[in-house]
N, C-alpha and C positions, 0 to 999 in steps of 0.2 A: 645516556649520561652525557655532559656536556662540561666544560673548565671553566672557572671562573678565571676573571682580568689577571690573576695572579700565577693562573695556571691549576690550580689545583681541582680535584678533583669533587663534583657536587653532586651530593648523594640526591635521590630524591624524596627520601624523607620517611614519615611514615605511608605505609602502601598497605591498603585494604584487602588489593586482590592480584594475589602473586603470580597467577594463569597468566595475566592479562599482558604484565610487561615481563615475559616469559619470550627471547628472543629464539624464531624457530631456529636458527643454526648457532645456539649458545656456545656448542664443542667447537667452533673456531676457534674462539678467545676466550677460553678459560685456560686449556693448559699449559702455563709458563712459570716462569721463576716463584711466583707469586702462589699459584697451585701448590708449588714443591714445598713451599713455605707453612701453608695451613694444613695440607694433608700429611706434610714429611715424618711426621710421629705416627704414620698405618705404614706410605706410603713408600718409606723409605726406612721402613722399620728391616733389619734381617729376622727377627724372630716371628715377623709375617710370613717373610719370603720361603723363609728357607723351609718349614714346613709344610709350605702351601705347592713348593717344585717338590717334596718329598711321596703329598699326596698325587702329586699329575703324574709322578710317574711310577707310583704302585697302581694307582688307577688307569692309567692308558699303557701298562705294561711296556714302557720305552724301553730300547737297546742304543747305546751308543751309536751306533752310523742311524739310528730314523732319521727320516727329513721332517721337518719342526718348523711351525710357525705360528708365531704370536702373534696373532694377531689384536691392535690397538696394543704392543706393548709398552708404551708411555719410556718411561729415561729408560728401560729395559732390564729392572731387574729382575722376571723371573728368565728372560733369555739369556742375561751373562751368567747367573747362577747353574744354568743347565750346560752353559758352554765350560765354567768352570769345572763343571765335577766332569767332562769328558764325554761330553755330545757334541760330535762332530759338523752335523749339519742345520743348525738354528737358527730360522729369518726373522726377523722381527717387520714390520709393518705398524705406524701412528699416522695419526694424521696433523699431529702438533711439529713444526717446525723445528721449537725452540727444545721438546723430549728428545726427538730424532738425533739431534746434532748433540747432545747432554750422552744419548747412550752410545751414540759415535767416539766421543772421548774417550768417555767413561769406560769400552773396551778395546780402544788403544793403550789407555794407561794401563792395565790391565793383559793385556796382551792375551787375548780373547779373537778371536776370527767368524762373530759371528757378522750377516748379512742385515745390515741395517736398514730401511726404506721408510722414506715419506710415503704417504698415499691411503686412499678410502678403503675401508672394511665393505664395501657396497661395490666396488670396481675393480679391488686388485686382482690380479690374474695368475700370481704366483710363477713359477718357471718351467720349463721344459716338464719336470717328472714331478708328479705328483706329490705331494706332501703325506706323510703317515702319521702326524697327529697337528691338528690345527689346536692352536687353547685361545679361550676368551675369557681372561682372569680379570679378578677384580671392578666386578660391575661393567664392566665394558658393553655391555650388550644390552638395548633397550635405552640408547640417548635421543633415537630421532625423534621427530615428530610426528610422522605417519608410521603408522602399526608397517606400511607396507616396505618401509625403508629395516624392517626389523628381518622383513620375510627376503629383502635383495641379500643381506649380509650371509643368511644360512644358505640362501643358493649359491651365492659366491663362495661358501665354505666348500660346498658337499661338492664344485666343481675344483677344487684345489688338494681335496682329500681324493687318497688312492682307494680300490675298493678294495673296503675290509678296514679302512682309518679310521681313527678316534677322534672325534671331538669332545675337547674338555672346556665345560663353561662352569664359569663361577658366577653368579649373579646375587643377588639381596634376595631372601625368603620373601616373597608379596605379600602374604598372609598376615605372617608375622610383622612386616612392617609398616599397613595400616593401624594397627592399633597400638605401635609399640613407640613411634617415632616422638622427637622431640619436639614441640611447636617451638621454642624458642632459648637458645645457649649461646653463651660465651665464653671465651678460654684465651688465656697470653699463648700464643704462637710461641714465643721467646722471650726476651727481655724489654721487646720495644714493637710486636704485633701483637694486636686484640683483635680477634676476631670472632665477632656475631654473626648468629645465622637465623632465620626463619625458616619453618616448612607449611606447607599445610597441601591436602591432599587436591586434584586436579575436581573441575566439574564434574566427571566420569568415574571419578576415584583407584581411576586404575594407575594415575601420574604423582608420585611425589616429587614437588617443586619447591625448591629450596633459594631463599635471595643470603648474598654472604654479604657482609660490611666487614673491610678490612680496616683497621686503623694503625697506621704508626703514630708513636708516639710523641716524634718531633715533628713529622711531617704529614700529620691531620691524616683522612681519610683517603686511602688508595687504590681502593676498589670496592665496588656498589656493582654486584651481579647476581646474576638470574642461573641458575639448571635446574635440570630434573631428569627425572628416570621409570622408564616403565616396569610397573610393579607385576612381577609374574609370580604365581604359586605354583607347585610342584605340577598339579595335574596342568594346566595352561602350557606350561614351556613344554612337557613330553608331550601335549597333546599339536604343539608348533611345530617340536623336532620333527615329529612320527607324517606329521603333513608334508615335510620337506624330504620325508623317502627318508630317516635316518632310523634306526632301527636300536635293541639292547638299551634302551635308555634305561641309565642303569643309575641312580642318586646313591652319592658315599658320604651319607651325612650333612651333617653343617658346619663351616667355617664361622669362628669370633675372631676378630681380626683384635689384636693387643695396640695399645697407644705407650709410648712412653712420656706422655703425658697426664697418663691415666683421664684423660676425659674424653670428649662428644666423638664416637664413631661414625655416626651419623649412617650411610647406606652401607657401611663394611659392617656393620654387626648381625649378626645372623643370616649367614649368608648360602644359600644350594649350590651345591659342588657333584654336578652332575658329568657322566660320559654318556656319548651316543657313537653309534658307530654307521659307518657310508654302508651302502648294499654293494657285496660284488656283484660284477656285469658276466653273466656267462653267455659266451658264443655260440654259431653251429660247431665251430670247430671242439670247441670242449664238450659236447654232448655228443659226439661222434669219437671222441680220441683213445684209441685201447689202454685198459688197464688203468682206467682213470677213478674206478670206484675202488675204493681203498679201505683197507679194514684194520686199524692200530688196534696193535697189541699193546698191553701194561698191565704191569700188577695189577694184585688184587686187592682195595684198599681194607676189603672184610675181613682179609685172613691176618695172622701174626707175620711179622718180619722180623728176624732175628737180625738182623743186619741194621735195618732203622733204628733210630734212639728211641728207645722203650720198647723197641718190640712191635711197633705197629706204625701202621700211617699216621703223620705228623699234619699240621696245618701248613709245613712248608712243600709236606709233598704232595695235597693237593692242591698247594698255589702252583706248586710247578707245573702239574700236569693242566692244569687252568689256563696258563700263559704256552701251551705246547697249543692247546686246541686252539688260540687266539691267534697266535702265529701261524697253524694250518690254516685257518680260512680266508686268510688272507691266499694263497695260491690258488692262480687260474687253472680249470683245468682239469679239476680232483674233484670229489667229495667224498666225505668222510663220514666213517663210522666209527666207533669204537667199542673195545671189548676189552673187560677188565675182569670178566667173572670166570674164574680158572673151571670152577665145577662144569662150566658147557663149552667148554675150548673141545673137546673130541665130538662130541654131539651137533657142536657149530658146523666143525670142519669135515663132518662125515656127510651130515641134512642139508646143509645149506653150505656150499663149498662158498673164498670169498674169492673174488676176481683178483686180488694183488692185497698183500699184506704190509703193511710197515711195523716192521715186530721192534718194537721199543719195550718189550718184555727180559731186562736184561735185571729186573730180580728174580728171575727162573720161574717153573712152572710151580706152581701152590705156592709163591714167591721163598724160593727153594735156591741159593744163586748154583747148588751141585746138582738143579735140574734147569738154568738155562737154554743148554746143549735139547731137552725134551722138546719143550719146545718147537722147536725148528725140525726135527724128527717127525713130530706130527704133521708139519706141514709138508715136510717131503712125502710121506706116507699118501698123502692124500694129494700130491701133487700139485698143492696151491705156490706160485712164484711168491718170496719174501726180500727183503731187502735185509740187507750184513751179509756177516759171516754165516756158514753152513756148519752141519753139525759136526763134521770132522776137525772142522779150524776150529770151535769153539772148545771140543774137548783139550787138544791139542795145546792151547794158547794158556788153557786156565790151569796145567799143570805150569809152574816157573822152570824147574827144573827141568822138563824136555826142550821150554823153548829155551833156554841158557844153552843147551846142549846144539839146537837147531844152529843158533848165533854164531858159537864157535865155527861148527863148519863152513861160516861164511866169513871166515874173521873178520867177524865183528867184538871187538872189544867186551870184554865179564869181568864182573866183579870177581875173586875169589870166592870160594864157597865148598861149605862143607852140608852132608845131606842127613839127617839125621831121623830116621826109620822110624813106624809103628812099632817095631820092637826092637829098637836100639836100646840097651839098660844103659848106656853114657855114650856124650856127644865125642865126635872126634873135636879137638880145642886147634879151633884157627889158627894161623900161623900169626896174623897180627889181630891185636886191640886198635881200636872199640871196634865192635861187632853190631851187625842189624837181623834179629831176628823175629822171622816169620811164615808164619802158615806157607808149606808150599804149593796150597791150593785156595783159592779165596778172592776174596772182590772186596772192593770199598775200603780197603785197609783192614779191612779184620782182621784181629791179633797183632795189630802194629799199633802199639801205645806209645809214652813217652818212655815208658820204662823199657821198650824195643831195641835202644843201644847198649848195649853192656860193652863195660871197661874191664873185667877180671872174668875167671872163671866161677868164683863166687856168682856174682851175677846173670852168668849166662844159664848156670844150674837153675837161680831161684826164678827166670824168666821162662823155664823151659815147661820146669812144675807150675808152674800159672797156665802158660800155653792149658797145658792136658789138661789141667781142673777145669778150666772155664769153659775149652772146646771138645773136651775129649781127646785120645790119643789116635795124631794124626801125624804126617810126613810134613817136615821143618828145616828149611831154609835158614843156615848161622853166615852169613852173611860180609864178605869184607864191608866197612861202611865207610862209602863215598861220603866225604864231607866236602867236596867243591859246587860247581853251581851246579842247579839242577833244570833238566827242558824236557819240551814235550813236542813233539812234533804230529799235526794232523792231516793225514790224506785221507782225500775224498774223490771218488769215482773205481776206474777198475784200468789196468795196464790197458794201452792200447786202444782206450776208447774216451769217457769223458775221466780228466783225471788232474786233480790238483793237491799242493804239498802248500799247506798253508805255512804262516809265517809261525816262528819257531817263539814259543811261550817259556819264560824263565820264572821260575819262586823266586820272592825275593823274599828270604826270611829276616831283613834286618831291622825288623820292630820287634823279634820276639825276642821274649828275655833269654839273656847268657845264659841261663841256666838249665834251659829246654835244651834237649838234642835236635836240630834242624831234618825233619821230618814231617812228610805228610800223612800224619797219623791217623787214627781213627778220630782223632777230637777235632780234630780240622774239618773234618766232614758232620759231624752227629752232633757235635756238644759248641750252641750258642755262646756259651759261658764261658771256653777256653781261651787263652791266648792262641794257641791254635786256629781256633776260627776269627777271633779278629784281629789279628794282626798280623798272620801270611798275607802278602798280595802277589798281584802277578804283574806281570810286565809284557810286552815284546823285547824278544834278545837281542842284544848288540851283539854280533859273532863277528869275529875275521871269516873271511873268504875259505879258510879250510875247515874253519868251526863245522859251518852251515852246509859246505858239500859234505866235507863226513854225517852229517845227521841225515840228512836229506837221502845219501846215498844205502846209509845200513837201511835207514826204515823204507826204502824202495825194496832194498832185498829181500827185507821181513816180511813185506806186507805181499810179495808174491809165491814166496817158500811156503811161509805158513799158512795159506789160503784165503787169505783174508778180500773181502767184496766190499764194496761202496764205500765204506769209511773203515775207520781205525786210528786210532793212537799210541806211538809207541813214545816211551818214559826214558830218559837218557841221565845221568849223572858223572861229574867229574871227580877225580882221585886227586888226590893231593898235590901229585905230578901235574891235574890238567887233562888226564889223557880221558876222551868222553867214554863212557862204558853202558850197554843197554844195562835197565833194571825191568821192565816190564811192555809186556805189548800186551792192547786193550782191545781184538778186534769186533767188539760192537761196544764202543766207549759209549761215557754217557752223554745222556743226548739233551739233559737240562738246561734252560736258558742262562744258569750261570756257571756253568760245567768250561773245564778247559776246553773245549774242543768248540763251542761257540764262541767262549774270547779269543782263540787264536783267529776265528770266523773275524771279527769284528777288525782286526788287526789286522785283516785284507782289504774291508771297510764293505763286509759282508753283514745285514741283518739275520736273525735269527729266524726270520720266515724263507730266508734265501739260502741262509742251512740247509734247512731242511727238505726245501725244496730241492737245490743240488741234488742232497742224497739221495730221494725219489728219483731223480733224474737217471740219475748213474742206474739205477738199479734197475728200471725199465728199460734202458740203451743195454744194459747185462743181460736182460733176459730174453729181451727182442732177437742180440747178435745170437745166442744160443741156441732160439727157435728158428731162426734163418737156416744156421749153420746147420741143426738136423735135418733142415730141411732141403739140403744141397744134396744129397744123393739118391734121393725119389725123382728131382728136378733134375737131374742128369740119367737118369735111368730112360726118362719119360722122351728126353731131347732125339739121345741115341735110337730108341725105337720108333721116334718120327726118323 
C-alpha cells in the first residue's frame, strides 16, 4: 500500500486473487490500535474471556503456584484474568509491540504481577524452570507461512513445558470452516469505523485469507490488509501434536466466541479447544531407585457411600481422583498403579504383595470411614510399607473424646464438653449456651448440620433424637461452641527427618448469611446448593507471633503423642476470650486437590504434584530410617565377631 500527496491512505482497489498480495510476515503489522478496534467486540469481550480461562483451567487442572505461559498473549486478557482470580506465576509472551506495552499497563493499573515479554512463539526460551501449562488461545497458532514454522512453535512449546505439562490450544475447527466461512461482510466498528472484509480459501485450500478495508468516517480509508490462517481439523492437529512427542490429546469440545456487536466472527466462530500433554523423561536413576513402584489405594467408586451426597460416588469425586492421577504423573521417579476394588484388596495383598503403597483410602475399607483403621491392618499383616498414620494412631485419633483427653495432658487448650453414652437416657446440660453437637466418632462432618448449634435445652434434646434417628445410637460430643476464628494447621514429613508445618489456613465465614451458625458442616462439604458451600472461603492467617507459636507448638506435640506419620492436620478454634483451643486432629487428612491441606500447600507456594510428592518423600525417608535402624544390631553383631 502506498499514500497519496495528501497522505492518506490508497487502497488498492478491487483484487481478484487474495493469495497473491497475501504479505508473508502479515503478523508484524496487524496487531495494533486498529486490531483492538475491529476485533474489540470477540477480543475484548469479558464474556469470551472469562469462560474461555474457566475452560483452561478445568481442562489443564491448574493450581495456583503452576508456572503459566501464554504464549501469543496479545493486550493479555486471558493472563491478567488468571493472575486476577490467584495464579501466582503467569508469563505472557507476543510478538506485537504496541499489545505488549497495552497488557504492561493494563496490569499495573490493575495491580497484577504478571511477567509480560515481547518476543517470537518460534524462538522464545522461557526461564530457568520449566513451565506447567503453555496455552495458545484464540487462533494464535497456524499464522506462518511455512507449515514448518508451525512445527518450530510446538518444539519450542514441548522444550518450555515440564514433563507431564499441559498444552492448551484453541484454534478454528478446519473442517468446519472451509464450508461455513463468509466470502464477503461488513459492520460499523463504532460510530465512525466500517469495516469490510473478504475471504476466499488459499490455492491448496488448507489457508483461509482474509483482506480488511477499514474506513473512518471523517478520515476516508485507514487500513487495506492482507492475513490468514492455517486451517487444521481435529484429526490434522492431534496427528501434528502426537508427531511432536505430545501425548493424551484430549478435545473439550467447541468454543463460539460471542460479539457485542452481534455480527461477523469471522475465525473465532467454531472453534477446537484441545489439551496435550509433554512425555515425562525417566532416568537410570528412577528405574533403579527403591520403592518407587507404587500402589494408591482409594475407595471403591462401585460401592455405596454413606458419607457422599447421595450415597455414592459423585462426578465430583471422580474428577478429584482424575486430577490426583494428573498430579501423580507428573513425579519423577514413581510409577503408579491403582486400586480401588475393595473385593481384591486381601487377594491383592496376599498373591501379589505391592512394593510401597500410598493409601489414600481414607473412606475406609468397603468405603466404611469405622473401617479406615482395616485397611492399614491389612497391610501390616502382610507387611507391605504405606504412607500416614498406622493402625493404632488412626483408631485412636477417630475417637474425639480420647484425643481431647490426650490434649489435656499436654495442656493444650479444650473446649468444654460433656459426653453423652449409648445408653445415657438424658444429656448432662453444659454449663453454657450455645452448644456444638456431634458424633464422637466420624469423618467429613457427619452429623454436624446447621442445626448442630443449639441455644436451649429444648434444642439440644430435639438435636440429639435426630443424631440417633438418622445414625443410630451412638457416643455424642455436646460441645462448648467456639465462635471466634477458626485454623488449621498442616504438617508434613515425620520428627527428626523430612518435616514441615505449613502456613496456618483461616475460614472466613463473612459471606455467609447472619443467620447460619459459623460452622463447617456437612453442607459445606456435600451440598452444591448451600451457602455453606459457596460462600465459606479460606484464606492464609494473619497471626501475632504467639498466635502462630501456640499453633505450631500444640500440633507438633499432637502429631508425635498421637502417632501420627507423613502428614496430618490438626483443627484449632478461638473462644470468645481469643484463647485458641484444639477441635479436631486429621491424621490421614484429606488429600484432594481442593482440600485444606493442599491450599495451606499453595500458601507456601507448593503445587499440588509437590504435595504429594512431599508426602511420598517423607514416607520412604520413614521407612528407609526404620529398616536401617533394624538393621543396626546384626551390623554390630557381625563387626564384633570380625
Amino acid at each position: 500500500m502506498s499514500r497519496t500527496a495528501a497522505g492518506k491512505k490508497r487502497t488498492l482497489g478491487p483484487v481478484s486473487d487474495l493469495e497473491r498480495h497475501l504479505p508473508s510476515e502479515w503478523w508484524r503489522y496487524l496487531f495494533n490500535s486498529v486490531y483492538l478496534k475491529t476485533d474489540g467486540d470477540v477480543v475484548e469481550n469479558p464474556d469470551n474471556t472469562h469462560p474461555e480461562v474457566d475452560l483452561v483451567i478445568q481442562s489443564a487442572l491448574l493450581s495456583a503456584n503452576d508456572r503459566i505461559l501464554d504464549m501469543c498473549c496479545g493486550q493479555g486478557r486471558h493472563s491478567l484474568e488468571l493472575s486476577a482470580r490467584g495464579f501466582r506465576n503467569v508469563t505472557g509472551i507476543d510478538r506485537s509491540r504496541y499489545l505488549i506495552r497495552l497488557a504492561r499497563k493494563r496490569a499495573k493499573a490493575m495491580g497484577l504481577a504478571v511477567n509480560l515479554h515481547e518476543g517470537d512463539a518460534r524462538k522464545f526460551r522461557g526461564t530457568r524452570e520449566p513451565f506447567h501449562c503453555v496455552m495458545l488461545l484464540g487462533n494464535s497458532f497456524g499464522y506462518f507461512d511455512l507449515e514448518q514454522d508451525d512445527d518450530a512453535v510446538l518444539q519450542n512449546v514441548h522444550q518450555c513445558l515440564s514433563g507431564g505439562g499441559t498444552l492448551v490450544l484453541d484454534i478454528t475447527d478446519g473442517d468446519w470452516m472451509r464450508t461455513h466461512f463468509q466470502p464477503r461482510s461488513w459492520e460499523w466498528a463504532d460510530g465512525n469505523h466500517l469495516v469490510c472484509r473478504e475471504r476466499e480459501l488459499s490455492t491448496e485450500r488448507d489457508r483461509l485469507i482474509t483482506r480488511e478495508v477499514v474506513v473512518h468516517a471523517e478520515k476516508g480509508v485507514i487500513a487495506d490488509q492482507f492475513y490468514a490462517e492455517r486451517l487444521y481439523s481435529l484429526g490434522r492437529i492431534t496427528r501434528l501434536l502426537e508427531s511432536h512427542g505430545f501425548g493424551n490429546v484430549t478435545p473439550h469440545g467447541q468454543l463460539e466466541a460471542v460479539s457485542d456487536r452481534g455480527h461477523d466472527l469471522g475465525m473465532m466462530a467454531n472453534r477446537l479447544f484441545l489439551t496435550a500433554r509433554a512425555p515425562r523423561m525417566e532416568t537410570a536413576q528412577t528405574q533403579q531407585a527403591p520403592m518407587r513402584n507404587v500402589t494408591v489405594l482409594l475407595g471403591d467408586p462401585s460401592l455405596p457411600d454413606a458419607v457422599k451426597r447421595g450415597g455414592q460416588f459423585n462426578t465430583e469425586d471422580l474428577d478429584t481422583v482424575s486430577r490426583l492421577k494428573t498430579a501423580l504423573q507428573e513425579l519423577p521417579g514413581y510409577r503408579f498403579e491403582f486400586e480401588d476394588d475393595h473385593s481384591g484388596f486381601l487377594g491383592r495383598f496376599k498373591n501379589r504383595p505391592c512394593e510401597f503403597v500410598f493409601n489414600l483410602c481414607d473412606e475406609g475399607f468397603y468405603n466404611d470411614p469405622l473401617k479406615e483403621l482395616h485397611v492399614t491392618a491389612m497391610l501390616e499383616l502382610f507387611g507391605i510399607p504405606y504412607t500416614g498414620a498406622g493402625t493404632v494412631s488412626l483408631g485412636l485419633c477417630y475417637n474425639k473424646a480420647l484425643v481431647r483427653a490426650v490434649a489435656q495432658t499436654l495442656d493444650i487448650p479444650v473446649p468444654l464438653e460433656s459426653f453423652y453414652g449409648t445408653d445415657d437416657m438424658s444429656a448432662t446440660i453444659p454449663s453454657v449456651f450455645p452448644a456444638l453437637v456431634k458424633p464422637n466418632q466420624g469423618d467429613s462432618s457427619m452429623g454436624i448440620t446447621k442445626n448442630a448449634v443449639v441455644h436451649n435445652t429444648e434444642e439440644l434434646m430435639g438435636y440429639l433424637e435426630w443424631l440417633h434417628t438418622t445414625y443410630g445410637r451412638q457416643e455424642i460430643l455436646i460441645q462448648e461452641f467456639l465462635s471466634g476464628r477458626e485454623f488449621s494447621v498442616g504438617v508434613i514429613g515425620n520428627p527428626g527427618s523430612i518435616y514441615k508445618v505449613l502456613p496456618v489456613l483461616e475460614v472466613d465465614y463473612s459471606r455467609l448469611p447472619s443467620e447460619l451458625p459459623h460452622i463447617l458442616s456437612y453442607e459445606s462439604k456435600w451440598h452444591p446448593e448451600s451457602p455453606y458451600w459457596t460462600d465459606i472461603r479460606y484464606r492464609q492467617a494473619d497471626l501475632s507471633p504467639d498466635q502462630e507459636r501456640n499453633l505450631f507448638d500444640y500440633s507438633n506435640r499432637l502429631f508425635e503423642r498421637l502417632g501420627c506419620r507423613d502428614y496430618a492436620r490438626f483443627d484449632f478454634r478461638c473462644d470468645t476470650e481469643g484463647t485458641i483451643k484444639l477441635m479436631e486432629v486429621n491424621p490421614n487428612p484429606g488429600w484432594c486437590w481442593d482440600g485444606k491441606l493442599n491450599l495451606m500447600a499453595e500458601f507456601a507456594g507448593m503445587r499440588y504434584a509437590e504435595l504429594l510428592g512431599t508426602i511420598l518423600d517423607a514416607a520412604h525417608e520413614r521407612v528407609a530410617s526404620t529398616t536401617r535402624a533394624d538393621a543396626l544390631p546384626a551390623a554390630a553383631g557381625l563387626a564384633e565377631t570380625a
